[in-house]
C-alpha positions as CSV (number, residue, x, y, z in Angstrom):
1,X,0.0,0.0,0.0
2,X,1.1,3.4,-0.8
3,X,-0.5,6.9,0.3
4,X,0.6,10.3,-0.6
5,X,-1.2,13.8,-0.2
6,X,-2.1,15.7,-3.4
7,X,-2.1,19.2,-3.0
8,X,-4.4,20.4,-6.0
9,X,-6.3,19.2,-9.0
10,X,-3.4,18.9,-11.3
11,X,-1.6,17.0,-8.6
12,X,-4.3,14.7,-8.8
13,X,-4.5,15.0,-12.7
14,X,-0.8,14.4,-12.9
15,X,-1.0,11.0,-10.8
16,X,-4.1,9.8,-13.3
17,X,-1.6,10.1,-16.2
18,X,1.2,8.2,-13.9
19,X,-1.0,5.2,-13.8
20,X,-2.6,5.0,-16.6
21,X,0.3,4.8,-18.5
22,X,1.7,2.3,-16.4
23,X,-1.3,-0.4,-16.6
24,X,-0.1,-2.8,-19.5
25,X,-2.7,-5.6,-18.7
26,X,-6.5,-5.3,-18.0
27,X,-7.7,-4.0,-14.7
28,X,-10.1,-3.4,-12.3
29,X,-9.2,0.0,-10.6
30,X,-11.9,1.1,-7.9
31,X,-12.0,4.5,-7.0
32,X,-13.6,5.0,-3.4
33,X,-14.4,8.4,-1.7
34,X,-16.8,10.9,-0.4
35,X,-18.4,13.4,-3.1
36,X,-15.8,15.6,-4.6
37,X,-13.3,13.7,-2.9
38,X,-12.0,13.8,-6.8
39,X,-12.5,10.5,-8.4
40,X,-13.5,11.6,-11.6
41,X,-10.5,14.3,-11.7
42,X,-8.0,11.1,-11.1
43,X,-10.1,9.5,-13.8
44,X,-9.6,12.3,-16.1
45,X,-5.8,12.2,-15.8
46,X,-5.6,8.4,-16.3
47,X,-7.5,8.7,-19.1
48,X,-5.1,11.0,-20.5
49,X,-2.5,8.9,-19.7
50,X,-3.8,6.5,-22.3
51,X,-4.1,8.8,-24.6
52,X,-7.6,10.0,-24.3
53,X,-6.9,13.9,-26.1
54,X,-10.8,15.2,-25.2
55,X,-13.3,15.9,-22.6
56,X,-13.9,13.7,-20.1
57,X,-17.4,13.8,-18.3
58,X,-18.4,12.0,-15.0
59,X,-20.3,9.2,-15.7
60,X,-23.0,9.5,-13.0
61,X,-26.0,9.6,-15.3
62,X,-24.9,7.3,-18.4
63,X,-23.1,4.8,-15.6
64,X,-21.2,3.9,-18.3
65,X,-18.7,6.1,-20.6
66,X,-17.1,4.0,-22.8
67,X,-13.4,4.8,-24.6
68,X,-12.8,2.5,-26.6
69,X,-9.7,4.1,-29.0
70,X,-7.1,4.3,-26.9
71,X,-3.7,2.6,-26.6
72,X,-3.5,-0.7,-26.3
73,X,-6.7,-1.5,-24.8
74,X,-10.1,0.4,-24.3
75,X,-11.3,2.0,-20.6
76,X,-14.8,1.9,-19.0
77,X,-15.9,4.6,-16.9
78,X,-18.6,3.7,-14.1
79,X,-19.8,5.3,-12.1
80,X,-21.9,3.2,-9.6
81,X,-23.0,6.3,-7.2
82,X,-26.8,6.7,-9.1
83,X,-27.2,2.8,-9.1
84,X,-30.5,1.7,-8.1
85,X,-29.5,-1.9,-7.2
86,X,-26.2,-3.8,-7.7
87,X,-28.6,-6.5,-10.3
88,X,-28.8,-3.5,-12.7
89,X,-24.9,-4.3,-14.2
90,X,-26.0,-7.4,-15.5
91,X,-28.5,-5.0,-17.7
92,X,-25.6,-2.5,-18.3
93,X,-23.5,-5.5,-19.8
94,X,-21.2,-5.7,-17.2
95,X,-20.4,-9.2,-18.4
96,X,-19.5,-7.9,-21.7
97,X,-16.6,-5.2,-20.8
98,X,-14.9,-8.3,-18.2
99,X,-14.9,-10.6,-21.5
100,X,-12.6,-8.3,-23.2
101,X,-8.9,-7.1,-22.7
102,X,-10.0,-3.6,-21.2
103,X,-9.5,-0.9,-18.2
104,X,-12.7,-0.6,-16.1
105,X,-12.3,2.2,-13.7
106,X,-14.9,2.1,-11.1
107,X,-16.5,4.9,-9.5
108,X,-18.5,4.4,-6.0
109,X,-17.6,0.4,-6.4
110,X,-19.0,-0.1,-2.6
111,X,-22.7,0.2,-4.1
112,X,-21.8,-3.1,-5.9
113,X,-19.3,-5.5,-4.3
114,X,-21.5,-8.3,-4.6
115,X,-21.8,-7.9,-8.3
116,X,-18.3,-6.8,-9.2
117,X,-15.0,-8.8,-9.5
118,X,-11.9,-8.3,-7.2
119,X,-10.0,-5.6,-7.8
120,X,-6.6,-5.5,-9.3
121,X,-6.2,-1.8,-7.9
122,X,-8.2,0.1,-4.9
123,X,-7.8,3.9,-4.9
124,X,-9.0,6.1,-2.0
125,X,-9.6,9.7,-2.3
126,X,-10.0,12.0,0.9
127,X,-10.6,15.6,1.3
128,X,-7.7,17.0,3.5
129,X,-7.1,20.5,4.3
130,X,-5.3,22.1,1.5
131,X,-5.9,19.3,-1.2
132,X,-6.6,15.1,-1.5
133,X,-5.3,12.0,0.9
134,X,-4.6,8.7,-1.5
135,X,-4.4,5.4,-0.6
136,X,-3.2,2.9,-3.4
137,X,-3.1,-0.6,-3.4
138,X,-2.4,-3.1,-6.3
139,X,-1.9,-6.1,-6.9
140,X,1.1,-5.2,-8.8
141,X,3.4,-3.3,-6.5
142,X,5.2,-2.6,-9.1
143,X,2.5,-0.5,-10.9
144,X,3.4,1.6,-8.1
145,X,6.8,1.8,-7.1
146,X,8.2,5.4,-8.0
147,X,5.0,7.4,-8.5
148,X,5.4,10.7,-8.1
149,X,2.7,12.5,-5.6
């Protein structure tokens, strides 16, 4: 486990990028904490560290936000927090994003653990004074050995 302190939003930006350039495989990253606690800002950055060039929107009201043109292997967005029970990600396809070689970044994941596979990463945001706590753990430590906070 690794935590750091992120002092702003392109801290937190800047630490997306880091991992998501460094994920080579596919992977379950959950992304845990309060409201603005900034899990879609962390998504944002790892998306760009893909390779993702435009906007990037929270998924609350789609759940899902698919992008599937990046390197190597696409990324899915969810965002669990409007869920109305864990049984509706077997009507979102859930199924069908674990069947392929892919990224699924998971927003709110707690709304679902019953319905959702291990993950091969757990992020937690927390609002601190002056900026963000993170907590990382992979199963990979090396996926995290040097980041830069």
């Amino acid at each position: 486990m690794q935590t750091g302190f992120l002092a702003d939003e392109e801290k937190t930006l800047a630490l997306g990028e880091q991992l998501g350039r460094r994920i080579k495989t596919s992977a379950v990253v959950y992304l845990s904490g309060e409201l603005g606690a900034g899990k879609t800002t962390f998504s944002r950055g790892f998306l760009r560290g893909r390779g993702h060039t435009g906007s990037v929107k929270s998924p609350t009201y789609t759940i899902v936000e698919p992008y599937e043109t990046l390197l190597e292997m696409p990324v899915f967005h969810l965002d669990l927090y409007r869920l109305g029970s864990p049984d509706e990600l077997a009507y979102l396809g859930l199924e069908d994003y674990l069947s392929r070689e892919a990224v699924l970044l998971i927003e709110w994941p707690e709304r679902a653990l019953s319905h959702l596979p291990p993950p091969t990463m757990q992020i937690t945001l927390t609002s601190e004074i002056g900026g963000r706590g993170i907590r990382l753990r992979a199963n990979d430590a090396e996926v995290l050995h040097g980041l830069v906070f």
